[in-house]
Every structure is written in structure tokens, then in C-alpha cells.
C-alpha angles and dihedrals in degrees: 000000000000130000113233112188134159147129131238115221104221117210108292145105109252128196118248079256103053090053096057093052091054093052088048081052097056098035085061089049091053086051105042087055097047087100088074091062137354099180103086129001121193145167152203136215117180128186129198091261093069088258119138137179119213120196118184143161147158096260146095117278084248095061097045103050083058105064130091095244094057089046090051098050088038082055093049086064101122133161086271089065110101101189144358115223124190142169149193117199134209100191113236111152110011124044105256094219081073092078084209094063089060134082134293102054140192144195133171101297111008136052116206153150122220132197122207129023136287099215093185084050098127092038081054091055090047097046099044100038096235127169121242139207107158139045090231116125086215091065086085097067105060090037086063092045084057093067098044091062116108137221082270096059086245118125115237106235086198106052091038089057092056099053091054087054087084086041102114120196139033130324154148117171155187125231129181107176096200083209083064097036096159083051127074123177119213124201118203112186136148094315120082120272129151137185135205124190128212117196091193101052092039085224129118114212128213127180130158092246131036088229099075095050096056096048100039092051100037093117086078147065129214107060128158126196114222119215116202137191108258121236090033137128121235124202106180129189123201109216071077125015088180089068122070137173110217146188144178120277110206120174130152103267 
């Protein structure tokens, strides 16, 4: 069991104030969701240039967003950054005192957080080729992700779909492709995730348990509660978060 939580910064200017809220926002998301796992705690802040910040450690989400390095990188939010990405890991494969074991995680190409567990994950690595760097189970998915992106930058929905078709276990995920920095996909499988989408705010909220998102945007009014097709694939934009591409998500329970 791992906490995902974030928030998605749909297309608008928004005022110095605004965008501290929204890091307050997201800072309480991360904490309330510390309960699902206190071994490593890590986040992502990614800008429309591609550019993304990770910040991770072995410690508790409290801990972390404690520390100066997780206020600095909460201050730089600025009406560039795209998404916020956190996590909160119960360790499961991969020692957490290896910082590559832990979310979020990158490869060449993705940045992402999964929740649940790829059982087939060493038989995966073996079959596909794929580099690794870390002991981490998750690694497989955006791997995998890697190798569905086109000569565009973009990530085939379709191809990817397939692959994860031999994948065998648990997940939901989170996915940012830098080459597509205004677009996240978002996997909902067989594992919780829920969202919640404010107009006013122009953001769209995610967080592993409903609990999180209403407390940690209870300062303001307006939220709706999305309800999404279970073993899907998301891909959002957002110049409209309202608007979504989809796919089946199809993996060996």
C-alpha cells in the first residue's frame, strides 16, 4: 500500500497567491496521505519546458515537507509548472535507503508514482530488454512507457496498452512524458485513486483516498468529484482538463 496524490495545474494565470495555496494544497495532500507509507516520501514538479524537479528521501511525508529543500522547491511553483506529483511509499520490493528505489521515478524519457505491486516484474526486465537502475517493481511501468513513445515525443496509448497486457499484479499510476509537458496520463487500474475538479481553480486533484482531497481543499468551494472508468488509461491536457483521450487498461490481475 502507497499513497499517490497531486494536483494538475489546468491553463490559466494565476496570482502569487493562488499559487501558494495551491502548494499548501498539495503539501496537505502529501501529508494526509503519509498513513499509506512512512518509508520514503518524494515529489515532482514539472514545468511547460519539459523541466522537472524531484525531490525524495527515506522519510515520512512529515519529515520531508519539512525540510528546506521541500519549501524551496513548494516556493519555485509558478504559472510555467504543469503538475505536482507526490508520493508516500510502503516499501515493498527495493530497499528505500537506495533513493532510486523510491518515487518518483524516472527513466529516460517519464517521470512517474505507482500504487500496488508488478509480480512478473524480473521476468518483464528480461523479456523487454530494459535497462535498470533500481530494485523497485514500478520501474517496469515507465520502462515500458519509454518504449511506447513515438518519433513525435508523444506516448502511444495504444501500444502501451498492449504491453501492459503481460504485466501481472496490482497498479494505478501516474505518468508525465517531458516530450508532452502540458499532457499527464493517468492509469487507473485495480488499485484506488480518486479525482476531484475544481472550475475555479482551473486544477484537477488526485489522491489515493477521498479522504485527502476533501480535506485538503476544503478552503474552497466548488469541488466536483470525477468519476472515471476503472482499468483505463488518461491522457489530460491541460489547455482542458474537462477533456480526456482514453483507452482500455488490461493487465493479468
Amino acid at each position: 500500500m502507497c499513497g499517490q496524490c497531486g494536483i494538475i495545474l489546468g491553463k490559466k494565470r494565476r496570482t502569487r497567491k493562488e499559487l501558494e495555496a495551491l502548494g499548501n494544497m498539495f503539501t496537505s495532500l502529501l501529508q494526509y496521505n503519509e498513513r499509506r507509507g512512512r518509508d520514503a516520501t518524494g515529489i515532482y514538479i514539472a514545468d511547460k519546458n519539459g523541466i522537472g524537479k524531484i525531490l525524495k528521501a527515506p522519510i515520512s511525508a512529515i519529515h520531508l515537507t519539512e525540510s528546506s529543500k521541500y519549501q524551496e522547491a513548494i516556493r519555485s511553483i509558478n504559472n510555467k509548472t504543469v503538475t505536482l506529483i507526490g508520493h508516500t511509499r510502503w516499501k515493498t520490493v527495493g530497499t528505500p535507503m537506495v533513493n532510486g528505489n523510491n518515487h518518483p521515478i524516472a527513466t529516460e524519457r517519464c517521470v512517474g508514482t505507482h500504487n500496488g505491486t508488478i509480480m512478473n516484474h524480473n521476468d518483464l526486465f528480461h523479456e523487454f530488454g530494459w535497462q535498470r537502475t533500481g530494485q523497485v517493481d514500478s520501474e517496469a511501468i515507465f520502462r515500458c512507457a519509454d518504449d511506447c513513445i513515438d518519433k513525435r515525443g508523444r506516448l502511444d496509448m495504444g501500444e502501451f496498452s498492449e504491453k501492459l497486457k503481460k504485466f501481472l499484479g496490482t497498479m494505478s499510476f501516474i505518468l508525465h512524458n517531458r516530450q508532452e509537458p502540458t499532457m499527464v496520463y493517468i492509469g487507473i487500474g485495480n488499485m484506488p485513486l480518486s479525482l476531484r475538479y475544481n472550475s475555479k481553480l482551473r486544477c484537477l486533484c488526485y489522491s489515493s483516498e477521498l479522504m485527502p482531497l476533501v480535506m485538503a481543499g476544503k478552503g474552497y468551494r466548488g469541488w466536483h468529484l470525477q468519476t472515471q472508468s476503472p482499468m483505463t488509461l488518461f491522457r489530460f491536457d491541460i489547455a482542458d482538463l474537462m477533456r480526456r483521450d482514453s483507452v482500455p487498461m488490461i493487465f493479468n490481475l
